[in-house]
MARKE-866996 format. One record per residue: residue number from 1; residue in three letters; x, y, z of N, C-alpha, C, O in turn. Coordinates in pm, whole numbers, plus 50000, padded with zeros to 5 digits. Layout:
+-----+-----+-------+--------+-------+--------+---------+-------+-------+--------+-------+-------+--------+-------+
!   k !   r ! neast ! nnorth !   nup ! caeast ! canorth !  caup ! ceast ! cnorth !   cup ! oeast ! onorth !   oup !
+-----+-----+-------+--------+-------+--------+---------+-------+-------+--------+-------+-------+--------+-------+
! NUM ! ALA !     X !      Y !     Z !      X !       Y !     Z !     X !      Y !     Z !     X !      Y !     Z !
...
+-----+-----+-------+--------+-------+--------+---------+-------+-------+--------+-------+-------+--------+-------+
END
This chain:
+-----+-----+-------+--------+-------+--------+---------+-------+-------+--------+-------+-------+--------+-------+
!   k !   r ! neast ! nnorth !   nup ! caeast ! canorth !  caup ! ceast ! cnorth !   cup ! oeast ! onorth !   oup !
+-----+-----+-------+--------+-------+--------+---------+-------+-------+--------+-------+-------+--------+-------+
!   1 ! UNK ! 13802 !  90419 ! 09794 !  13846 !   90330 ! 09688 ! 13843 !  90184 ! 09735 ! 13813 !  90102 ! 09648 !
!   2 ! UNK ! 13873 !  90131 ! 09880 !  13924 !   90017 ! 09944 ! 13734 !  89967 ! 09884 ! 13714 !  89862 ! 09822 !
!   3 ! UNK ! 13636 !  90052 ! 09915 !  13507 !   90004 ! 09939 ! 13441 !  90005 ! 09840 ! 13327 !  89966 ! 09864 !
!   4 ! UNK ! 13467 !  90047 ! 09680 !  13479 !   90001 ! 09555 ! 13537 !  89864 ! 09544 ! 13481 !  89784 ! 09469 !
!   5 ! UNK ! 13619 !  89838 ! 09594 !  13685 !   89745 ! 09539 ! 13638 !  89576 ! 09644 ! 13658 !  89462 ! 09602 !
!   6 ! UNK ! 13584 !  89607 ! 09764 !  13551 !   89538 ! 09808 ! 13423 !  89499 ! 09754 ! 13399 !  89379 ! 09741 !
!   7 ! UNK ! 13331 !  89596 ! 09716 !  13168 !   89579 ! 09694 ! 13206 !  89505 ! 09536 ! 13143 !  89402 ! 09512 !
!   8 ! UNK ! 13280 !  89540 ! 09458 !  13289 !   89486 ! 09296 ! 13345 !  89303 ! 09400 ! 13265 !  89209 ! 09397 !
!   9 ! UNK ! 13468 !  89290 ! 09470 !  13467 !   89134 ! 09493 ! 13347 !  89052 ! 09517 ! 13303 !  88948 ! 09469 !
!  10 ! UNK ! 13298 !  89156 ! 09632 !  13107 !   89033 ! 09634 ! 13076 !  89046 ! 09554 ! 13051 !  88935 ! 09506 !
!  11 ! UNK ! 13041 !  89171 ! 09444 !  12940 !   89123 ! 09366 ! 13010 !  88987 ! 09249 ! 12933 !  88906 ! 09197 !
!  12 ! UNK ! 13126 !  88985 ! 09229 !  13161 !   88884 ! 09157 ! 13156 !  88745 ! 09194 ! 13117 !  88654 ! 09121 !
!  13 ! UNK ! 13214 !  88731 ! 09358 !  13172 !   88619 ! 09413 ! 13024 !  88575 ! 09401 ! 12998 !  88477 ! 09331 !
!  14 ! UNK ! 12937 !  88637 ! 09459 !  12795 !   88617 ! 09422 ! 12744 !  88561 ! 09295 ! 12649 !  88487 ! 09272 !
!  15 ! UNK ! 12846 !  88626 ! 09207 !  12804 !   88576 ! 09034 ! 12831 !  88482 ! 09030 ! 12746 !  88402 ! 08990 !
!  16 ! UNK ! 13003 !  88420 ! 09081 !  13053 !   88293 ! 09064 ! 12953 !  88194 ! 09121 ! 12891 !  88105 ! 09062 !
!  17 ! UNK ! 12952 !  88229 ! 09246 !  12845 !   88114 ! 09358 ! 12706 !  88132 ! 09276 ! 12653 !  88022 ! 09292 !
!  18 ! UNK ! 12629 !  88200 ! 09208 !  12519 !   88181 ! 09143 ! 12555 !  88040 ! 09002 ! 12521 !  87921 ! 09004 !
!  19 ! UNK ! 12623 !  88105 ! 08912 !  12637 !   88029 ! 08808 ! 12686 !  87902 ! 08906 ! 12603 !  87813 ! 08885 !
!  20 ! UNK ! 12761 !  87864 ! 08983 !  12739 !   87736 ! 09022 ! 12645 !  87659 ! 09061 ! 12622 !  87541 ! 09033 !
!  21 ! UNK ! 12582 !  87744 ! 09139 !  12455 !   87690 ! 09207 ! 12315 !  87656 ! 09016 ! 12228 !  87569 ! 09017 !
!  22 ! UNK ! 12335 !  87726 ! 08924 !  12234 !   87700 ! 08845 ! 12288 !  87560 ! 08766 ! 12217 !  87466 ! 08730 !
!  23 ! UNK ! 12461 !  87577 ! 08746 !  12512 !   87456 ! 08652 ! 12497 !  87291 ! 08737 ! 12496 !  87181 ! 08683 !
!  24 ! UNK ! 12486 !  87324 ! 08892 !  12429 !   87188 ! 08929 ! 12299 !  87162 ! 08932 ! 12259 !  87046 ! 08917 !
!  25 ! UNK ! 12200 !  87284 ! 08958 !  12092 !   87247 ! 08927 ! 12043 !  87169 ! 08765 ! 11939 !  87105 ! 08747 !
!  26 ! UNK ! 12139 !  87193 ! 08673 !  12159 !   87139 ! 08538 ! 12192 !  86995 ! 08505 ! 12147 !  86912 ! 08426 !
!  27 ! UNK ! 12282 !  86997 ! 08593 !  12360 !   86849 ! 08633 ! 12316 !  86777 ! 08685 ! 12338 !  86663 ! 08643 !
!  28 ! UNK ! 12214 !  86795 ! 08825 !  12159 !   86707 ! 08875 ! 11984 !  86697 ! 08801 ! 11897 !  86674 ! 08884 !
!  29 ! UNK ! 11954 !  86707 ! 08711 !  11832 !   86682 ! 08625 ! 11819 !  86517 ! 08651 ! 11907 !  86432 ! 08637 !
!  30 ! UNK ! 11673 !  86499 ! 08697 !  11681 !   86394 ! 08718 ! 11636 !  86281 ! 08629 ! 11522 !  86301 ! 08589 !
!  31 ! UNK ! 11687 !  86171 ! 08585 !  11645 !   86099 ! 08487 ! 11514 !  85977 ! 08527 ! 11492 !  85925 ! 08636 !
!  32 ! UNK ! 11435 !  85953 ! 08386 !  11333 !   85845 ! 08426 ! 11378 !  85719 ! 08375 ! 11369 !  85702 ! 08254 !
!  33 ! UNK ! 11433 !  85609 ! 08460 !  11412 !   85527 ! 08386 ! 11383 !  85444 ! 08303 ! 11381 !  85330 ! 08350 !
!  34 ! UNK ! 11350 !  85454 ! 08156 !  11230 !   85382 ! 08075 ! 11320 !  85272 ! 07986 ! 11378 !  85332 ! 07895 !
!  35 ! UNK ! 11334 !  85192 ! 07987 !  11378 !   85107 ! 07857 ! 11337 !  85126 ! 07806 ! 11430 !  85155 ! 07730 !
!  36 ! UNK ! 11210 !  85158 ! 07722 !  11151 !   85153 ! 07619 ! 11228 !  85305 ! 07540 ! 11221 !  85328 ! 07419 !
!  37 ! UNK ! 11272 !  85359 ! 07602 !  11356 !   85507 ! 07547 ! 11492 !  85466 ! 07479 ! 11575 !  85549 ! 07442 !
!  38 ! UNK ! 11503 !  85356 ! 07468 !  11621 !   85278 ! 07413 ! 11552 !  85223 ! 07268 ! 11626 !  85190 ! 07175 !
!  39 ! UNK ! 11426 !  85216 ! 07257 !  11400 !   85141 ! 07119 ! 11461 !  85214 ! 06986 ! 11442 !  85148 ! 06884 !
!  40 ! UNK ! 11518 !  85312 ! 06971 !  11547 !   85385 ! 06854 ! 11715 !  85305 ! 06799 ! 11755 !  85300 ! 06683 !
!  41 ! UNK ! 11772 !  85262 ! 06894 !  11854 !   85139 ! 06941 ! 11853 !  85027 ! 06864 ! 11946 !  84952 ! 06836 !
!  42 ! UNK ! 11704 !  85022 ! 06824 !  11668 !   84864 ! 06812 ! 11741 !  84740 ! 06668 ! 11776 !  84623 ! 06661 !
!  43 ! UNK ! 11728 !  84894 ! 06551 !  11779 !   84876 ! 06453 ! 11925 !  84835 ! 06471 ! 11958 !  84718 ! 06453 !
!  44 ! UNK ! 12019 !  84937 ! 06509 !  12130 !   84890 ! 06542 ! 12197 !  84778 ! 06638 ! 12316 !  84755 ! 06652 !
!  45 ! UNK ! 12095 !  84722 ! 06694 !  12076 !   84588 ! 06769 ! 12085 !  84488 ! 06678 ! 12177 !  84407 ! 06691 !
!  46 ! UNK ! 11998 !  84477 ! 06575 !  11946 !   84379 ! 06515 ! 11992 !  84371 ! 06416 ! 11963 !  84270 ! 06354 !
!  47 ! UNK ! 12085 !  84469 ! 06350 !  12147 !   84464 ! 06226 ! 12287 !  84528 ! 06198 ! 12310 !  84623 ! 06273 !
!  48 ! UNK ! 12376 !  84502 ! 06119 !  12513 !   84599 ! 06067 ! 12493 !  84749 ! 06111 ! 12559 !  84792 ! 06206 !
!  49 ! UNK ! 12416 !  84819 ! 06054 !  12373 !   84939 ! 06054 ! 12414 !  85043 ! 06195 ! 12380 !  85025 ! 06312 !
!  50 ! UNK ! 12474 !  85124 ! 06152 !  12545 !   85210 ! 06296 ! 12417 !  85279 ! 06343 ! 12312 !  85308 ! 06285 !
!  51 ! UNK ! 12469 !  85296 ! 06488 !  12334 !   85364 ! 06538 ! 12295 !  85500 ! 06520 ! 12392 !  85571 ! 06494 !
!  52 ! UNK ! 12212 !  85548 ! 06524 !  12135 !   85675 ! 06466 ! 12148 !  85757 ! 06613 ! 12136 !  85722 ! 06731 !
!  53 ! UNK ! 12182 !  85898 ! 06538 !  12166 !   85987 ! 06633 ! 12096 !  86001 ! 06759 ! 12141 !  86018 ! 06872 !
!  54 ! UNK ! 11963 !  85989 ! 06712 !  11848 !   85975 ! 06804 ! 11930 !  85876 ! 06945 ! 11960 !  85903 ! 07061 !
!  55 ! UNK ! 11942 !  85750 ! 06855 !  11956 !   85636 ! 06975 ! 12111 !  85674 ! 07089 ! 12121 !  85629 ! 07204 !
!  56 ! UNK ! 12191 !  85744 ! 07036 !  12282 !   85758 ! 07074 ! 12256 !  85884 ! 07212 ! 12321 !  85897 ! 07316 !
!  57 ! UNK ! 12151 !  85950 ! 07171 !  12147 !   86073 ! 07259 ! 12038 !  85987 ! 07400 ! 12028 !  86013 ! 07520 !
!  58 ! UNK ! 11972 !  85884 ! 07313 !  11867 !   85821 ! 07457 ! 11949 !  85770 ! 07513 ! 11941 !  85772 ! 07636 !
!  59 ! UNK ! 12091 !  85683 ! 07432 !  12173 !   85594 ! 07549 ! 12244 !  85643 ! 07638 ! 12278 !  85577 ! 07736 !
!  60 ! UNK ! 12286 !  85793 ! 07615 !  12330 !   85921 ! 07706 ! 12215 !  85922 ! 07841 ! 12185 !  85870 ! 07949 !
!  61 ! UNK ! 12187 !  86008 ! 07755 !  12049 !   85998 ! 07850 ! 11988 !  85898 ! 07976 ! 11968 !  85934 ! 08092 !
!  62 ! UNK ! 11968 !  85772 ! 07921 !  11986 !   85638 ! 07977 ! 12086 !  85581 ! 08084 ! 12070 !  85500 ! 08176 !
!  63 ! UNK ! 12220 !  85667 ! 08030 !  12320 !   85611 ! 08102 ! 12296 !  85542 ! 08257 ! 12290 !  85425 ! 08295 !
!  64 ! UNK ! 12285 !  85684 ! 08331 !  12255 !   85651 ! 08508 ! 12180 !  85517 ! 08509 ! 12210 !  85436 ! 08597 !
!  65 ! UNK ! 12098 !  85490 ! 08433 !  12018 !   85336 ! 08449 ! 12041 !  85236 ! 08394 ! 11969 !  85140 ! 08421 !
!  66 ! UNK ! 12148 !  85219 ! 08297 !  12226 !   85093 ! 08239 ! 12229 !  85003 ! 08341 ! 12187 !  84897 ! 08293 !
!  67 ! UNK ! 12262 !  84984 ! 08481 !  12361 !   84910 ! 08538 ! 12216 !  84868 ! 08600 ! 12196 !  84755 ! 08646 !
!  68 ! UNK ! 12153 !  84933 ! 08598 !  11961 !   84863 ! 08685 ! 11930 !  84759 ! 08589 ! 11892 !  84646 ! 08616 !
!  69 ! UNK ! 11956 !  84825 ! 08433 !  11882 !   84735 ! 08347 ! 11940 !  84614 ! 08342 ! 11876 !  84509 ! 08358 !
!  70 ! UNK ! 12092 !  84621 ! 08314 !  12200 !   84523 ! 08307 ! 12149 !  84384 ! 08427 ! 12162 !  84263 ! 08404 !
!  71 ! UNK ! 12098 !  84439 ! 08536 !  12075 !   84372 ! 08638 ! 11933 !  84297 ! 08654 ! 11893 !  84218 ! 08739 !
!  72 ! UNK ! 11883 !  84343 ! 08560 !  11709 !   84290 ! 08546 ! 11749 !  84198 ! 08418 ! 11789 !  84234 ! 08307 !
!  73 ! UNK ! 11720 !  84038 ! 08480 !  11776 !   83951 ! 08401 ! 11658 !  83948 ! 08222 ! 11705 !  83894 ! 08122 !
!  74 ! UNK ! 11562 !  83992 ! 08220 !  11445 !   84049 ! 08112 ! 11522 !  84111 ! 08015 ! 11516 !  84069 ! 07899 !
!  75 ! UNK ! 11605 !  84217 ! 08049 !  11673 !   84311 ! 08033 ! 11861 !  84291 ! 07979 ! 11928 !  84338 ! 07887 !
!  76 ! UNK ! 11889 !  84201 ! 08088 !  12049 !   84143 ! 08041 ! 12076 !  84148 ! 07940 ! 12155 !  84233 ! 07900 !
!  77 ! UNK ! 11999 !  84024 ! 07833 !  12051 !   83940 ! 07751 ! 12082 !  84073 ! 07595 ! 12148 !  84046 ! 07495 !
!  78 ! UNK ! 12015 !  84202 ! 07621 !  11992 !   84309 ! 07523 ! 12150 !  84385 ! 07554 ! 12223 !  84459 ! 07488 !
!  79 ! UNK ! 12155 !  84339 ! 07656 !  12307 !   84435 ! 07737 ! 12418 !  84412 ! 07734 ! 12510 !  84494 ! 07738 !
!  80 ! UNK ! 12428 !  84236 ! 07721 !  12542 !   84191 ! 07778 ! 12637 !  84113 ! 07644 ! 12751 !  84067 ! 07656 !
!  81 ! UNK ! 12545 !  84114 ! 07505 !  12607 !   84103 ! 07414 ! 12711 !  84195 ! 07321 ! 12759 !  84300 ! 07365 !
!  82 ! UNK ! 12738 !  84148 ! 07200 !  12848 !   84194 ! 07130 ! 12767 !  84336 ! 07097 ! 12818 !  84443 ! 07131 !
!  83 ! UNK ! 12647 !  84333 ! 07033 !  12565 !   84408 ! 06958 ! 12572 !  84560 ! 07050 ! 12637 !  84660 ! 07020 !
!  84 ! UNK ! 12493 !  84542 ! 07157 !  12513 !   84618 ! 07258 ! 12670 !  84692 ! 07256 ! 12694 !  84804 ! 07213 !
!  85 ! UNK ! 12750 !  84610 ! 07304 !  12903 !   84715 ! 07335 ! 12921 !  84761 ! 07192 ! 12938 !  84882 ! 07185 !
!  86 ! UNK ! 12922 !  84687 ! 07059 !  12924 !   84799 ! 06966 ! 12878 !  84950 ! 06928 ! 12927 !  85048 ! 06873 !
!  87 ! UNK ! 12748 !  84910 ! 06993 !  12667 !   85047 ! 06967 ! 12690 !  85128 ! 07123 ! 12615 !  85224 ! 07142 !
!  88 ! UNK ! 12776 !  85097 ! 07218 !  12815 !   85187 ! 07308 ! 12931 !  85240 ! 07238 ! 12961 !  85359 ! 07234 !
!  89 ! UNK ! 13005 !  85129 ! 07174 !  13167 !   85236 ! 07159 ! 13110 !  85308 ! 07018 ! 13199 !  85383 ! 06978 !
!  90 ! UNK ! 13022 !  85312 ! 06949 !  12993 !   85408 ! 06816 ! 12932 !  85528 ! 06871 ! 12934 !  85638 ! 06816 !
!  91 ! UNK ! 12861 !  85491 ! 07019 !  12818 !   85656 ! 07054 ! 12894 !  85675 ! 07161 ! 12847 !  85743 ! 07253 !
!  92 ! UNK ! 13061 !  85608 ! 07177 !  13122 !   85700 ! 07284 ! 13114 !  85717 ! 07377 ! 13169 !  85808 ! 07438 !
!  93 ! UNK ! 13015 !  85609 ! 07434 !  12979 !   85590 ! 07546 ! 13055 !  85409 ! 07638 ! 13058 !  85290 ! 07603 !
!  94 ! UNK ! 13095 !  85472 ! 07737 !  13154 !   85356 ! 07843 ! 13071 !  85323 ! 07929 ! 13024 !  85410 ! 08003 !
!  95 ! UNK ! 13030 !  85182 ! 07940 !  12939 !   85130 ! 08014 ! 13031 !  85030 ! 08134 ! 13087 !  84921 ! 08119 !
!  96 ! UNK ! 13017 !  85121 ! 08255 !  13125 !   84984 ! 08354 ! 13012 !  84956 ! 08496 ! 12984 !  85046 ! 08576 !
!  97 ! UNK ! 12964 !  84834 ! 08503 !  12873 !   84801 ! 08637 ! 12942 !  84724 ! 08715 ! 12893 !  84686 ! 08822 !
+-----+-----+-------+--------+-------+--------+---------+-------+-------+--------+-------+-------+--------+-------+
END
């Protein structure tokens, strides 16, 4: 019985340590930097208009590279305005560099 009960703990440990090992392989997906993956954005940049799904899931997406772009002065002036933090707090997103 002791060796039932030992063989069912590995095999569960094993399960646990698997599903971890796949949910960081998930997590660590690595992102490409593109600004141009931000243009869906653009509308809600340039006008009243809340931002669209689409743009909200690239600025996710995007996130890890905000603080590169923020830093590429080309790039700033799209970042560092009002327009910008609006359309971060409508998709729920916190931007801190």
């Amino acid at each position: 019985m002791k060796t039932g009960v030992s063989y069912l703990a590995f095999c569960l440990a094993v399960a646990v340590a698997s599903t971890m090992l796949l949910e960081e392989a998930v997590l660590t997906h690595a992102v490409t930097c593109n600004p141009s993956a931000l243009s869906p954005c653009a509308a809600a940049l340039l006008s009243p208009a809340p931002p669209s799904t689409t743009c909200c899931a690239r600025l996710r997406e995007q996130r890890p590279c905000l603080c590169g772009y923020y830093r590429n002065p080309s790039l700033k002036k799209y970042l560092s305005g009002n327009g910008s933090r609006k359309i971060a707090a409508a998709c729920g997103i916190t931007i801190t560099c």
